[in-house]
C-alpha positions as CSV (number, residue, x, y, z in Angstrom):
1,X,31.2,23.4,28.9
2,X,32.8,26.2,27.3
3,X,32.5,29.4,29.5
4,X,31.1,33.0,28.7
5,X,34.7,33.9,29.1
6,X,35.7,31.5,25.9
7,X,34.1,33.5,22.9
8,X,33.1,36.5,22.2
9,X,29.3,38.0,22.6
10,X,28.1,36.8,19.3
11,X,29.3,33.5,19.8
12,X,27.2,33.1,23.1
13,X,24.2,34.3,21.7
14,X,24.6,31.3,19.0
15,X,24.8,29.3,21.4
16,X,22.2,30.4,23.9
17,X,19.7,30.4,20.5
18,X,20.8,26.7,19.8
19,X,20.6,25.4,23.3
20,X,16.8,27.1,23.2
21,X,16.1,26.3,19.9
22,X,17.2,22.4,19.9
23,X,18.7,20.6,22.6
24,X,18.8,17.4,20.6
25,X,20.8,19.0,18.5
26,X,23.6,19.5,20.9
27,X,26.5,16.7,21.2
28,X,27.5,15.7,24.6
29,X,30.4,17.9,23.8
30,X,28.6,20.7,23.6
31,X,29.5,22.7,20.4
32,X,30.8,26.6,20.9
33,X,32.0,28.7,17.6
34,X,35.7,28.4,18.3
35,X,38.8,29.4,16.1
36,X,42.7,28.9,16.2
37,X,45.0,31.2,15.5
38,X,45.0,30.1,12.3
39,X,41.3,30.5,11.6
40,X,40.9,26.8,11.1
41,X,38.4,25.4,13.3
42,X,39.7,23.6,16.9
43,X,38.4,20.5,18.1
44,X,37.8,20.5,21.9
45,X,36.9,16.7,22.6
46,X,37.2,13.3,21.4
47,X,34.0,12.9,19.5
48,X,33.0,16.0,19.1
49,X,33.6,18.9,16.5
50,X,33.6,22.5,17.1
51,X,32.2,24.1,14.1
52,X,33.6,27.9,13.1
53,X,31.5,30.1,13.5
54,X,30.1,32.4,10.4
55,X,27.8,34.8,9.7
56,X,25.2,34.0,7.6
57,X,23.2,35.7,4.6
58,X,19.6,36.4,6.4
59,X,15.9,37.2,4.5
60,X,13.5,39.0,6.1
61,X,11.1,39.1,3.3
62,X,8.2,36.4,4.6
63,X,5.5,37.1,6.8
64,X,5.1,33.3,6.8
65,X,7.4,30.4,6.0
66,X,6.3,26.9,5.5
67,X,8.8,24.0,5.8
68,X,7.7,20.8,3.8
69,X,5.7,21.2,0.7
70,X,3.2,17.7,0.9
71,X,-0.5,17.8,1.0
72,X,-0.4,20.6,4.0
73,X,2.3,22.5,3.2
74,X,1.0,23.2,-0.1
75,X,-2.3,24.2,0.9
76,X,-0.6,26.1,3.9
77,X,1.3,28.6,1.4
78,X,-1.3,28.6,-1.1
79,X,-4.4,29.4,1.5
80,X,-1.6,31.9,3.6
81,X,-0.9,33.6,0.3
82,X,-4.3,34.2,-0.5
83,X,-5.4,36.0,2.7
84,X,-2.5,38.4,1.5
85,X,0.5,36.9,3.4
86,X,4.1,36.7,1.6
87,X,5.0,33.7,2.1
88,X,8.4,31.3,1.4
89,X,7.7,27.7,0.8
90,X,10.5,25.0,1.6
91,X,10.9,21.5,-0.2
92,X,13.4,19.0,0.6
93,X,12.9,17.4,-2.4
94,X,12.9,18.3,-6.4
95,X,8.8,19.2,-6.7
96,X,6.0,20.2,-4.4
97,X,3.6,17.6,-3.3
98,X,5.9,15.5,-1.2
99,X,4.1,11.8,-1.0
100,X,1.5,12.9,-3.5
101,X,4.2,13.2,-6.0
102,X,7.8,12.6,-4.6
103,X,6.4,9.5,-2.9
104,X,4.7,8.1,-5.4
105,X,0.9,8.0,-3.5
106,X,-1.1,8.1,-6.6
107,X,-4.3,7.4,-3.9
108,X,-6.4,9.6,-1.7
109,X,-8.2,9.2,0.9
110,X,-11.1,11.7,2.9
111,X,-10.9,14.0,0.4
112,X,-14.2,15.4,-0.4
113,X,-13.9,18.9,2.1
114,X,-14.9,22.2,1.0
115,X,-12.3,24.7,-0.1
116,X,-9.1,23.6,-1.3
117,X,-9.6,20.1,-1.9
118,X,-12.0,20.2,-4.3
119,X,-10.5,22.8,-5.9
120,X,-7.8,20.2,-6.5
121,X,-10.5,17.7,-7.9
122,X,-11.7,19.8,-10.3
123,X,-8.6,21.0,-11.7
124,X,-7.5,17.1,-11.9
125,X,-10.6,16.7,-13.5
126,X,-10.3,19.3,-16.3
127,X,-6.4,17.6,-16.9
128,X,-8.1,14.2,-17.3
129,X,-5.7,13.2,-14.4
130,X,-8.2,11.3,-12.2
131,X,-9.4,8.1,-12.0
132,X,-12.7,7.3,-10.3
133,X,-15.9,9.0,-9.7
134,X,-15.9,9.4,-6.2
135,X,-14.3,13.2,-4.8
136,X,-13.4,11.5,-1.5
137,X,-11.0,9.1,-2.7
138,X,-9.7,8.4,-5.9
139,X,-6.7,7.8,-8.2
140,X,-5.0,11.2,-10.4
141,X,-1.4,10.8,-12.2
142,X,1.5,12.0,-10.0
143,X,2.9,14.2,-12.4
144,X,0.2,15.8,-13.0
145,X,-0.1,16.5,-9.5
146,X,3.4,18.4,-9.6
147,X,2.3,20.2,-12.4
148,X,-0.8,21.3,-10.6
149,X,0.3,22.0,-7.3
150,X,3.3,24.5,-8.9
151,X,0.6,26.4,-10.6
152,X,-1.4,27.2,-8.0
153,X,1.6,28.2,-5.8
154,X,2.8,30.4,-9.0
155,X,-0.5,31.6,-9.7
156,X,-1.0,32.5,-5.3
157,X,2.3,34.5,-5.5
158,X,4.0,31.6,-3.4
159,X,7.6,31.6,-3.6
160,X,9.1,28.4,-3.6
161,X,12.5,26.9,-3.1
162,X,13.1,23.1,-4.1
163,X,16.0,20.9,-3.0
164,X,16.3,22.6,0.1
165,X,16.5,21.3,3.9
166,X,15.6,22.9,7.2
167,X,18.4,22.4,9.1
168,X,18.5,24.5,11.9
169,X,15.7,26.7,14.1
170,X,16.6,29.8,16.5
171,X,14.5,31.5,19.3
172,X,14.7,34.5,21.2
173,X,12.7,33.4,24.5
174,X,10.0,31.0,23.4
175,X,9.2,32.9,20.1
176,X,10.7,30.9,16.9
177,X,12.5,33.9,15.1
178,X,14.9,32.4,12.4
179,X,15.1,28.7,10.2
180,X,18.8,28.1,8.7
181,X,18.6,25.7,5.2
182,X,20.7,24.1,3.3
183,X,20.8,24.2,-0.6
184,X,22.7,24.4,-4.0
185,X,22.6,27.9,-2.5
186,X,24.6,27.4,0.4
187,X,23.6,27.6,4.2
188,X,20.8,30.9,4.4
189,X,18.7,31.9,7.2
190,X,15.4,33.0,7.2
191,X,13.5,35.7,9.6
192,X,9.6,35.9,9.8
193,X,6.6,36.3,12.4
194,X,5.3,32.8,11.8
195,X,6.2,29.4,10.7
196,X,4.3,25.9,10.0
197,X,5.8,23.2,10.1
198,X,4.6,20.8,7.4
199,X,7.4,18.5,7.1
200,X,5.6,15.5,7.8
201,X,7.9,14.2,10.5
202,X,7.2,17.3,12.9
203,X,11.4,18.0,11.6
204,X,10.6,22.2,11.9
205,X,9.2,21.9,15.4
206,X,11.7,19.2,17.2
207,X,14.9,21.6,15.7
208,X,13.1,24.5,17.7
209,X,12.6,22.7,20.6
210,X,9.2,21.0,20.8
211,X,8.0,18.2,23.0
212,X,7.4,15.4,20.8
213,X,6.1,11.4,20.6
214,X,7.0,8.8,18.1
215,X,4.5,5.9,16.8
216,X,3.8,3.8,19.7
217,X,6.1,4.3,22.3
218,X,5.0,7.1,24.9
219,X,7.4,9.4,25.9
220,X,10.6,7.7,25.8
221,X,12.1,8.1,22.9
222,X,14.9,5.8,23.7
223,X,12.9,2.8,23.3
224,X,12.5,0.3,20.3
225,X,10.2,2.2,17.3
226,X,6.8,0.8,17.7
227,X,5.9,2.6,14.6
228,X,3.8,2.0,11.3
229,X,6.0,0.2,8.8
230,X,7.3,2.3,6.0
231,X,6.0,1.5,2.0
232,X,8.1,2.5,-1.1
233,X,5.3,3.0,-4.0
234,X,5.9,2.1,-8.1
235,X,4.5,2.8,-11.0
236,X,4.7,0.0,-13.5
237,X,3.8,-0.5,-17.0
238,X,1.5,-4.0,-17.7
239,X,0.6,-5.4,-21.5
240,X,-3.3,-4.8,-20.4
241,X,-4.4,-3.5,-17.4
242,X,-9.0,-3.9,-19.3
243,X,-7.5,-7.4,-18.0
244,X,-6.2,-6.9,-14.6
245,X,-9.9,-6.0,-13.2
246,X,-9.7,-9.1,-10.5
247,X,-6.2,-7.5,-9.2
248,X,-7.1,-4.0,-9.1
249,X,-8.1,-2.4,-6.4
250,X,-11.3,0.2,-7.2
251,X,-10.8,-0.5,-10.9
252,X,-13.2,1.4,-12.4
253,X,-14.6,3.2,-9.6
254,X,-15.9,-0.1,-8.1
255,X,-15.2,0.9,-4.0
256,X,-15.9,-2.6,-2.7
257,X,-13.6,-4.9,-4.6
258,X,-10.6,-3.5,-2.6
259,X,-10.1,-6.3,0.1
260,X,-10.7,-9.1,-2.9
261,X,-8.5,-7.6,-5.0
262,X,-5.6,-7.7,-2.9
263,X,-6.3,-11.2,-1.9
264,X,-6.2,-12.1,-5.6
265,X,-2.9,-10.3,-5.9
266,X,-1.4,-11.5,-3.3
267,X,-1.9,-15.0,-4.3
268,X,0.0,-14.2,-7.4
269,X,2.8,-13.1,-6.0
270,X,3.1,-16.1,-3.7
271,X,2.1,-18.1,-6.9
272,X,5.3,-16.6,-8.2
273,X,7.5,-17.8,-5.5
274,X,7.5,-14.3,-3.0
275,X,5.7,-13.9,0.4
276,X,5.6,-9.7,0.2
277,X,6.5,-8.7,3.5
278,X,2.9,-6.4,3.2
279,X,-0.4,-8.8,3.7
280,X,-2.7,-6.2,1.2
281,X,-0.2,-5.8,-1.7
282,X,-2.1,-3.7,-4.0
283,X,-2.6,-2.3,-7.3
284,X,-4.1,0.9,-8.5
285,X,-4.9,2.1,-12.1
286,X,-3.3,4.9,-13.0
287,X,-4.4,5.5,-16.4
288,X,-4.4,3.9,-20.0
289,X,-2.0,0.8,-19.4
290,X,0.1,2.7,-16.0
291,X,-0.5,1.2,-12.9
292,X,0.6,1.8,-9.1
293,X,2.1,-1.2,-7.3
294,X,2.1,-1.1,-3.1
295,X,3.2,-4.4,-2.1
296,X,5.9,-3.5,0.5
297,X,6.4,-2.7,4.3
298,X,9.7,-2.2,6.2
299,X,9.0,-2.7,10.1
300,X,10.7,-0.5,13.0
301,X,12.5,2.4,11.0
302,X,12.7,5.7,12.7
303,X,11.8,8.4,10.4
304,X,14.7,10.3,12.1
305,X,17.8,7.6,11.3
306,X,19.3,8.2,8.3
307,X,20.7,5.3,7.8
308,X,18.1,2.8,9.2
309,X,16.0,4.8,6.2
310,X,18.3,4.6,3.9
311,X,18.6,0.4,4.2
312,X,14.8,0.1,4.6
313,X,15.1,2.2,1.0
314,X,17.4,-0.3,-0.9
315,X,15.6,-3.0,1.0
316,X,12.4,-1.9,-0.4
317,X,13.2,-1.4,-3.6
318,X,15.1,-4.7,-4.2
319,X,11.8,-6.3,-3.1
320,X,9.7,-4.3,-5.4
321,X,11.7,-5.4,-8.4
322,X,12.6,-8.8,-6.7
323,X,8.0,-9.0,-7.0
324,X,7.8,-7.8,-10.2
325,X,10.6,-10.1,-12.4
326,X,8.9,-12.8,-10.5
327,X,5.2,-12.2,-11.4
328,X,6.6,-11.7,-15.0
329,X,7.7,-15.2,-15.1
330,X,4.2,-16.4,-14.5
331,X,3.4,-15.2,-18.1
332,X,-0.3,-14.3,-18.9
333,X,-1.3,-10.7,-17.4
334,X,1.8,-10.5,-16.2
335,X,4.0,-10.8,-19.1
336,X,5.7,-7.6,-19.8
337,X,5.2,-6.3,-16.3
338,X,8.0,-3.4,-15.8
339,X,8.8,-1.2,-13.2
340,X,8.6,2.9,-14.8
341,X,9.9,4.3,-11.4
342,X,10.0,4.3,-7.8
343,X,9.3,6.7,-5.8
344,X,11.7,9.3,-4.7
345,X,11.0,9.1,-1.0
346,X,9.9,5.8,0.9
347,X,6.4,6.3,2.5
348,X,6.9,7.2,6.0
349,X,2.9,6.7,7.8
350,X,4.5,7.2,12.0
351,X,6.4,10.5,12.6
352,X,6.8,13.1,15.3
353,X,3.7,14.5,16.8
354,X,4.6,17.8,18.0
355,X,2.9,18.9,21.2
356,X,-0.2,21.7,20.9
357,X,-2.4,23.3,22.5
358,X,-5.2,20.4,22.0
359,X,-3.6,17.1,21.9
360,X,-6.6,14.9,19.6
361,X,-6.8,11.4,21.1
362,X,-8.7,7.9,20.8
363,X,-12.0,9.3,22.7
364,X,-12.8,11.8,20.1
365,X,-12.9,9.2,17.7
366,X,-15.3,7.3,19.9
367,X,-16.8,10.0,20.7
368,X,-16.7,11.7,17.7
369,X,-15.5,15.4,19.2
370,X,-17.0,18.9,17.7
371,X,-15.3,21.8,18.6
372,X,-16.0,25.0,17.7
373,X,-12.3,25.8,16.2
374,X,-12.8,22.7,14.0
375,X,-10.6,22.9,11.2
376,X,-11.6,19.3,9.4
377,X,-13.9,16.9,9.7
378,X,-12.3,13.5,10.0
379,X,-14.0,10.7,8.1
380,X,-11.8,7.9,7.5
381,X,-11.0,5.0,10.2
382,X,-8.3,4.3,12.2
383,X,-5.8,2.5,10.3
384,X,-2.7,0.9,12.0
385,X,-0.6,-1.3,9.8
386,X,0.8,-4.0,11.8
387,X,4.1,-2.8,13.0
388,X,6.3,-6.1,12.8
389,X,6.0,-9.1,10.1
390,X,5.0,-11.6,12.6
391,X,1.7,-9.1,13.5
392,X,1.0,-8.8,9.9
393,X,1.1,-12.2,8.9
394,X,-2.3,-12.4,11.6
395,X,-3.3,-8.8,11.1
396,X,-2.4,-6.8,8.8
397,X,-4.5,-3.8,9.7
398,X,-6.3,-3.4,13.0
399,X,-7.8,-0.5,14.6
400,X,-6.7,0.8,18.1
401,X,-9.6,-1.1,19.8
402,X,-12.2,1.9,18.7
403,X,-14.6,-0.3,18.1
404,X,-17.1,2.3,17.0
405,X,-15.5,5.0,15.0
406,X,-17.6,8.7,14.2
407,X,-16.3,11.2,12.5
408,X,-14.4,14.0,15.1
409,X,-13.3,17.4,14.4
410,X,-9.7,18.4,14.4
411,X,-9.6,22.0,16.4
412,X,-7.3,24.8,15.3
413,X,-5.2,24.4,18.4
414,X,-4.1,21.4,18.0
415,X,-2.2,22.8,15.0
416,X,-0.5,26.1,16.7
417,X,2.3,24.9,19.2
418,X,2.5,24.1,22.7
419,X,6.2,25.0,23.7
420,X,7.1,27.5,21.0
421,X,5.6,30.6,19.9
422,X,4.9,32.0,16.3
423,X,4.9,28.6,15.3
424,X,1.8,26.5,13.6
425,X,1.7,22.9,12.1
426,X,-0.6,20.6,9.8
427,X,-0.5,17.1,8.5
428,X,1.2,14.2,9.9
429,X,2.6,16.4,12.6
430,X,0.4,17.9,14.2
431,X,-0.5,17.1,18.1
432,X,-2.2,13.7,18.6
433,X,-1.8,10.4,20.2
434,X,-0.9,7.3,18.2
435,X,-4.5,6.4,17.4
436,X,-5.7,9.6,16.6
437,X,-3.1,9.9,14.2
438,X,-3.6,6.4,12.0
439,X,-6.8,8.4,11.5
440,X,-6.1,11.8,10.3
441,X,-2.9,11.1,8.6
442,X,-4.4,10.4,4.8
443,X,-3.8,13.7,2.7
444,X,-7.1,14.8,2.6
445,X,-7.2,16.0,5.7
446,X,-3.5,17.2,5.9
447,X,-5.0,19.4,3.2
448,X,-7.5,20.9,5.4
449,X,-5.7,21.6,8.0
450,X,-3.0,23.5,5.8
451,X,-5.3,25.8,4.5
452,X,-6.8,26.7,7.6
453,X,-3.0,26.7,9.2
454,X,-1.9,29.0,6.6
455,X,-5.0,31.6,6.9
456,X,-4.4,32.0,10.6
457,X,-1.0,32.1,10.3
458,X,-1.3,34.9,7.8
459,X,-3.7,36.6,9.8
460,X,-1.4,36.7,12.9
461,X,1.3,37.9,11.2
462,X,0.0,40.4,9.5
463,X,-1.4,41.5,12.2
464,X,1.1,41.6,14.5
465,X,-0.3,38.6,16.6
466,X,0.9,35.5,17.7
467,X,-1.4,32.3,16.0
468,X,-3.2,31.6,19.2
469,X,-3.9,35.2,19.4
470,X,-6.2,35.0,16.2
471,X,-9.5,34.0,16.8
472,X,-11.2,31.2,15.5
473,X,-14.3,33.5,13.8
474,X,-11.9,35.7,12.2
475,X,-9.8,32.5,10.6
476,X,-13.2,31.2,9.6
477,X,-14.0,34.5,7.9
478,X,-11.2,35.1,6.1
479,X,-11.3,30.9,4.8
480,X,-14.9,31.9,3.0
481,X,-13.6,35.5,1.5
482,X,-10.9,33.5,0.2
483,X,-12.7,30.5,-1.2
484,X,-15.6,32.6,-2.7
């Protein structure tokens, strides 16, 4: 390991802020800012690299920033915003919404919460860009979605950057200080009280050094991923969708003819020569002659392996089209069937759980848990897609052996961090064993627990307090001024 004697004072604080902030991030030759005398950068070891070291252009204009712009992160900045934070809104990819629009969802599920959510319905709803009667769960138009989601953060005062990755998180001590991204702009780093990590797969929180679990498999991390398969969405055009009714799923706002309906579909596609590697393919009607096609899964992918995501991608979407020029063959409501797009990013259900101060588990589903820091009710099942091919062939969906389920309450503190300070999540991430989580997952809740993520976090920054130095009542106050 290089010694304090080896670079100069800057250089060791970089390091001491990386070894705090991510020790995952660290190769086994541990990386030091190092320069020869030509300036080039020197390589110290046999795998390893050591980068130059540079000074970076730092803002300092965010009371709060939010990393990942889904469901939660979304609601986060548009809910922190309100309660008069300025806030900074990071997307990895080119819109807000993440799997609402970049992923292709088209679906929701649990939806029908006070505040933000049906705000959402309502301006869906005056766009004619929903399908079905039902706020809870229902069908809207993905780019519609985008549209919507960028004018409420316009219209919050959100400032949001697309096409931009968090790539890097500093501390001083146990308080998270600065995010470094990466963009068409160039590396930046970013300084402000608070942060929430919305990035689905709990990326913000492990780069600052965050205990963690991973689908299925405890606390070693080293073992095989025992995680939810991944699903790549598509929208599709088909000749008549008035004659589809027996294949789609809700059609029509009928909420019992799911299960059939994928039966029926199903069928087809083996009709056509394909057995989809999902047992529930499914189709959703998107509107006028548009639908959504699910038929998909790709077993045992870390979220975090690039390139085990990137061939479960291309695997994916071969399959998709592999489906569809089959089922086109068959002639009758399928003739004409074409695939508009697929999604941007393949559906990722299992990523890191960052640790918090509350870790929600299987009993408060059984038992269904109240707390009085509750931040969203929980109303939909558990619902654990069957994590190898062999398992869905018998079950496609079971449910963590809660054989009872009741709706539980998800408490603020399991979205504000255990091992970091200054440092808040919601959706996906937040901290919950691998049952609790097939639960709360579905975007109506990760909606919920942005907006109450964001007020709190806007509340401690502003007021010169760390997140779990906000209490509860004052969050809950400031939620109803904002909503009216």
């Amino acid at each position: 390991m290089t010694t304090p004697d080896d670079c100069s004072s800057a250089s060791r604080r970089l390091f001491l802020h990386a070894a705090l902030a991510s020790p995952a991030l660290l190769p086994d030759a541990v990386w030091a800012a190092a320069k020869d005398d030509q300036g080039t950068a020197a390589a110290t070891a046999a795998n390893g690299f050591d980068e130059p070291e540079r000074t970076l252009p730092v803002a300092k204009d965010a009371d709060v920033i939010v990393c990942g712009a889904g469901p939660a992160g979304t609601a986060a900045a548009i809910s922190a915003a309100r309660a008069g934070a300025r806030v900074r809104l990071f997307e990895n990819n080119g819109c807000l919404g993440g799997v609402w629009t970049a992923g292709l969802l088209t679906w929701i599920f649990d939806f029908d919460k006070p505040g933000l959510t049906r705000e959402i319905v309502a301006e869906l709803d005056a766009r004619d860009a929903r399908r079905g009667g039902d706020p809870g769960r229902f069908v809207y138009e993905p780019d519609e979605m985008k549209l919507l989601l960028e004018d409420l953060c316009t219209g919050a005062g959100v400032r949001f950057r697309l096409q931009s990755r968090v790539v890097a998180a500093y501390r001083e001590g146990r308080r998270l200080t600065t995010v470094v991204t990466e963009s068409r702009s160039g590396r930046e780093a970013w300084q402000a009280p608070v942060f929430i990590d919305t990035t689905g797969d709990g990326v913000l929180g492990s780069l600052a050094g965050c205990e963690w679990d991973l689908g299925d498999m405890g606390r070693d991390a080293r073992r095989e991923c025992l995680c939810q398969p991944l699903t790549m969405n598509a929208l599709a055009a088909v000749k008549d969708a008035s004659q589809m009714g027996k294949y789609i799923s809700f059609y029509q706002g009928d909420l019992k003819w799911h299960v059939e309906a994928t039966e029926n579909f199903k069928a087809e596609i083996r009709r056509a020569g394909i057995d989809p590697s999902y047992g529930m393919p499914t189709i959703f009607h998107v509107r006028d002659n548009i639908v959504l096609l699910m038929m998909n899964h790709e077993y045992g992918i870390r979220p975090d392996d690039a390139d085990a995501m990137t061939e479960a991608t291309v695997r994916a979407r071969k399959e998709i089209f592999d489906i569809v020029r089959a089922l086109r063959k068959l002639g009758g409501v399928w003739d004409g069937l074409q695939v508009v797009a697929t999604a941007e990013q393949i559906g990722v259900r299992d990523g890191k759980r960052l640790h918090g101060r509350y870790e929600v588990k299987k009993d408060d589903l059984v038992t269904g848990a109240r707390h009085e820091d509750a931040v969203a009710r929980v109303t939909f099942g558990v619902d654990i897609h069957a994590k190898t091919k062999k398992e869905n062939d018998v079950l496609t969906i079971e449910r963590g052996g809660v054989a009872k389920f009741r709706p539980y309450d998800i408490p603020l503190r399991a979205l504000i961090a255990k091992d970091v300070d200054g440092l808040m999540m919601a959706g996906r991430c937040i901290s919950g064993d691998f049952v609790s989580h097939a639960s709360y997952r579905v975007t109506g809740n990760a909606v919920a627990m942005g907006e109450a993520a964001g007020v709190a976090a806007a509340l401690a920054a502003l007021g010169g307090r760390l997140p779990h130095e906000v209490p509860w009542e004052e969050c809950r106050a400031k939620l109803e001024e904002i909503r009216g």
